[in-house]
C-alpha positions in Angstrom: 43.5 -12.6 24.3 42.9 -12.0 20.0 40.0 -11.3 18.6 39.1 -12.0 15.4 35.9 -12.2 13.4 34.6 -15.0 11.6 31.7 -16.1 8.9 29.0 -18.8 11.4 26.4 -20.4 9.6 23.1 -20.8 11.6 19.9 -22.8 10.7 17.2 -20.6 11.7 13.4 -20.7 11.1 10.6 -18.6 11.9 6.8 -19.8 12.9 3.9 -17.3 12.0 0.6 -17.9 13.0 -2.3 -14.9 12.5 -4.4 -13.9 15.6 -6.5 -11.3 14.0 -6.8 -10.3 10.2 -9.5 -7.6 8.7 -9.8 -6.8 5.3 -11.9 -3.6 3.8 -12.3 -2.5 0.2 -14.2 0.0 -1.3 -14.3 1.3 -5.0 -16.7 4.5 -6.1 -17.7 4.8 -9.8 -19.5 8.2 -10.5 -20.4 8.9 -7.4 -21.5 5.5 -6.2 -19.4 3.7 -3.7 -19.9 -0.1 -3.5 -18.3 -1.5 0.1 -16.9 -5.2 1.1 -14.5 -7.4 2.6 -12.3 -8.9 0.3 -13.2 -7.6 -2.6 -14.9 -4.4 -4.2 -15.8 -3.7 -7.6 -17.9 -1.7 -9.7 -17.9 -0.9 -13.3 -19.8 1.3 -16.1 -18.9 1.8 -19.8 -16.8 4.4 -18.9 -15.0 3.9 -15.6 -14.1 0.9 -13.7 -12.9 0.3 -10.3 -11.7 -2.7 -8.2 -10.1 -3.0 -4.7 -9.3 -6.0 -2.7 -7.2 -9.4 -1.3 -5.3 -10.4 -4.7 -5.4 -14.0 -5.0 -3.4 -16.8 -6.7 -0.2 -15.0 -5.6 2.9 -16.1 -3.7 2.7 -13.7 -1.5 1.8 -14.3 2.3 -1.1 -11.4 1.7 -1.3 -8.4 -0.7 -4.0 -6.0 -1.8 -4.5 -4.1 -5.0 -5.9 -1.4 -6.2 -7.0 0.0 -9.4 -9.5 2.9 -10.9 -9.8 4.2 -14.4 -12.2 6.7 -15.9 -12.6 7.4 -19.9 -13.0 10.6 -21.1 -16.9 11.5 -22.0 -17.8 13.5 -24.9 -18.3 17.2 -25.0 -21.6 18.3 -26.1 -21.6 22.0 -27.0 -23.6 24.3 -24.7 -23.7 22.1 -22.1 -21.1 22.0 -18.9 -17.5 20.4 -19.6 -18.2 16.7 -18.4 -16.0 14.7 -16.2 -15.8 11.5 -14.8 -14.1 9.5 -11.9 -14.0 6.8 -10.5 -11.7 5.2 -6.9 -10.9 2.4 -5.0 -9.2 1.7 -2.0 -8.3 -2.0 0.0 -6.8 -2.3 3.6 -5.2 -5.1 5.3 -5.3 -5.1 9.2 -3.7 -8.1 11.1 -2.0 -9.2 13.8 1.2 -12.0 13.9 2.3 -14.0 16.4 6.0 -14.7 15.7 8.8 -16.9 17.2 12.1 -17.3 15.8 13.4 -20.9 16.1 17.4 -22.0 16.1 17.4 -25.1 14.5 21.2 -25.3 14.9 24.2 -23.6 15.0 28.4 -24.5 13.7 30.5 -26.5 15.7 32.7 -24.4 18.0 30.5 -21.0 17.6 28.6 -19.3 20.6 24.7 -19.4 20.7 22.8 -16.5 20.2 20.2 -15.7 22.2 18.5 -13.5 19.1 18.5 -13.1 15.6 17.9 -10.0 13.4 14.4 -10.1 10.6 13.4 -7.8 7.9 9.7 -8.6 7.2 9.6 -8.2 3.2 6.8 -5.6 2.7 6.5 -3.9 -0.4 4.4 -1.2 -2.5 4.2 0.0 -5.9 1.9 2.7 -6.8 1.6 4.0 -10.4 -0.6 6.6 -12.5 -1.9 7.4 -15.6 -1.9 11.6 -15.9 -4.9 13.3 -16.8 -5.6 16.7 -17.5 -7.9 16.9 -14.0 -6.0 14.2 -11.6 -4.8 10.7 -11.8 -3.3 9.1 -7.7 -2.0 5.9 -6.5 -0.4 5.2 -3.3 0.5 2.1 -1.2 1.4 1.9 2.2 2.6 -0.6 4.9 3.9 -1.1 7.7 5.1 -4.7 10.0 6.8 -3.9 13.8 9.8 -1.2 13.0 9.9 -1.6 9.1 6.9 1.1 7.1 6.7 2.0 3.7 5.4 4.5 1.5 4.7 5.7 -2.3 2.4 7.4 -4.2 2.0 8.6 -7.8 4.5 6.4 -9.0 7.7 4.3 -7.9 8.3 0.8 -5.8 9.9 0.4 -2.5 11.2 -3.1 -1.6 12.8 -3.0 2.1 14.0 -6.4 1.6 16.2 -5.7 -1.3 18.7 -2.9 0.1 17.2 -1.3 3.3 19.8 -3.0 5.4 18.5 -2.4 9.1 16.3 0.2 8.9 13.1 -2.1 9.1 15.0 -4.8 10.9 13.2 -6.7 13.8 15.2 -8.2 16.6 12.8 -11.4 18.0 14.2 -13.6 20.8 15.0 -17.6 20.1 11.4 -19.3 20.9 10.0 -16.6 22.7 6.6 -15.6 21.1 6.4 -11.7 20.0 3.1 -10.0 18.7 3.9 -8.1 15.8 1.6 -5.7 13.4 0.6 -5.9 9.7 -1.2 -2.9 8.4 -1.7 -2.4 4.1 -2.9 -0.2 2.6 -3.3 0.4 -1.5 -5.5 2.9 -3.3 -6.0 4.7 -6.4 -8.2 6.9 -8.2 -8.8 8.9 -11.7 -11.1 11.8 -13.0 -11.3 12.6 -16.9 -12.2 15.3 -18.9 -13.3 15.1 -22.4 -9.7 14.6 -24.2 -7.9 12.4 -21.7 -8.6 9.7 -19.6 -7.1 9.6 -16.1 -6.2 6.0 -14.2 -4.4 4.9 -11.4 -3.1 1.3 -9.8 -1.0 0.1 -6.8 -0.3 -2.9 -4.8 1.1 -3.4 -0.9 2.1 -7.2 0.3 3.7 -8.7 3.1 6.3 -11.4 1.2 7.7 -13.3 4.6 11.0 -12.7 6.5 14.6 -12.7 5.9 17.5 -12.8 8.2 19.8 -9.7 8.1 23.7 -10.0 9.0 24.4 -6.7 10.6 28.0 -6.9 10.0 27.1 -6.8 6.0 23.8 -5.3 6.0 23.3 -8.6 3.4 19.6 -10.4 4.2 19.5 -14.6 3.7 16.6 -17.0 3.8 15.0 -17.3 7.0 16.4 -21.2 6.5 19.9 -20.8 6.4 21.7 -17.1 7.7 25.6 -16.6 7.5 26.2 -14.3 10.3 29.6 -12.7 10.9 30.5 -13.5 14.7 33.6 -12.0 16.6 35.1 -14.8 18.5 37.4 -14.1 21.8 40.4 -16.5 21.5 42.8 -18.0 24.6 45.6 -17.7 22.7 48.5 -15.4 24.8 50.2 -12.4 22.4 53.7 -12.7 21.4 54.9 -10.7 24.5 52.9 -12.2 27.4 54.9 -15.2 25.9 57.9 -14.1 26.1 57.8 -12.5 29.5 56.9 -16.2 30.4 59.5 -17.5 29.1 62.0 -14.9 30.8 60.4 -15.7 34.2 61.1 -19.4 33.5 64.5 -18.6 33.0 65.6 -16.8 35.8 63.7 -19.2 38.6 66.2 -21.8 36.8 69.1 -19.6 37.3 68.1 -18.7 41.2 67.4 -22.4 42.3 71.0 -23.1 40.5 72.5 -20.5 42.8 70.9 -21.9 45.8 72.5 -25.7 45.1 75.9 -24.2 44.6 76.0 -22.5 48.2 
């Protein structure tokens, strides 16, 4: 038998429905904290705060965050004033997900699963103070989690390879868990004003070919299959071919006597 590994292109799909979804946000300005659902704000003429479900986006969900506190002026004899001001969003949900194989190439093996990289992301950034400016996003779907703070963006569907990979059976339905987090904060003094802002979504799926560590579109995934052929090596051949001969030679003997 050879083996020898091939490029099969499979049609796959994937249904998401949610069972369960809650969203808190919060945001504080000077010392005052206004709470919500979707959305949390609060402002004054020297901070600002909002937290929430960001709409109008292509994203399946995603939640931002964003604080910012101006500095206030010093008045001589009196204590050094400061002034902050937070916010912070979370995203808590359940999926119910089933991978679908809508068809596979002629001549290529079934599989029974498939490989997924849910595409969450974070970006957390901050403005630095001379007291303390934070951001941080976090979030997490089945195996794949994510974290930043004060700065940077993490992407798992653009180079993670299998590290947050999920492996869901063909039309079996598998709960899986969503959980986002994004929050940020800043405190002044009276030369500098401190801010912060970040941002966690859940973007949909991709398929990931382990062989490549490359991810496609849920709709159409090039995997690399190894494929077991019934095709006999050089020398099994040729032992036939020495076994044919000498049965002709022996039954040649035998009609000679």
């Amino acid at each position: 038998m050879q083996r020898r590994t091939v490029l099969a292109v499979l049609a796959v799909a994937l249904s998401t429905a949610v069972q369960a979804a809650i969203i808190t946000s919060s945001a504080t300005c000077g010392g005052i904290t206004t709470n919500a659902t979707v959305s949390a704000e609060c402002k004054g003429s020297d901070y600002d705060a909002k937290a929430g479900l960001e709409t109008g986006v292509s994203s399946i969900y995603s939640i931002t965050a964003f604080a910012n506190a101006d500095p206030r002026t010093y008045i001589p004899g009196m204590p050094v004033p400061s002034n902050n001001a937070s916010a912070r969003a979370t995203l808590d949900a359940d999926f119910s997900v089933t991978a679908i194989l809508n068809s596979v190439a002629p001549g290529f093996p079934t599989p029974t699963s498939i490989l997924f990289v849910p595409c969450i992301a974070g970006n957390a950034a901050s403005t630095p103070g001379d007291l303390i400016s934070t951001s941080s996003a976090t979030a997490s779907f089945g195996a794949a989690t994510l974290n930043v703070a004060n700065g940077g963006t993490v992407d798992p569907c653009r180079g993670i390879g299998s590290a947050g990979a999920i492996r869901l059976s063909f039309n079996t339905p598998t709960t899986l868990h969503l959980l986002l987090t994004a929050s940020a904060g800043g405190q002044s003094d009276p030369s500098h004003g401190a801010g912060g802002s970040s941002f966690a979504k859940f973007d949909g799926w991709k398929v990931l070919n382990p062989a490549t560590q490359d991810t496609f579109q849920a709709s159409q995934a090039s995997i690399s299959v190894t494929v077991t052929e019934a095709t006999p090596e050089p020398a099994s051949g040729a032992l036939l071919a020495l076994g044919a001969s000498v049965l002709v030679l022996w039954r040649r003997a035998r009609v000679r006597r």
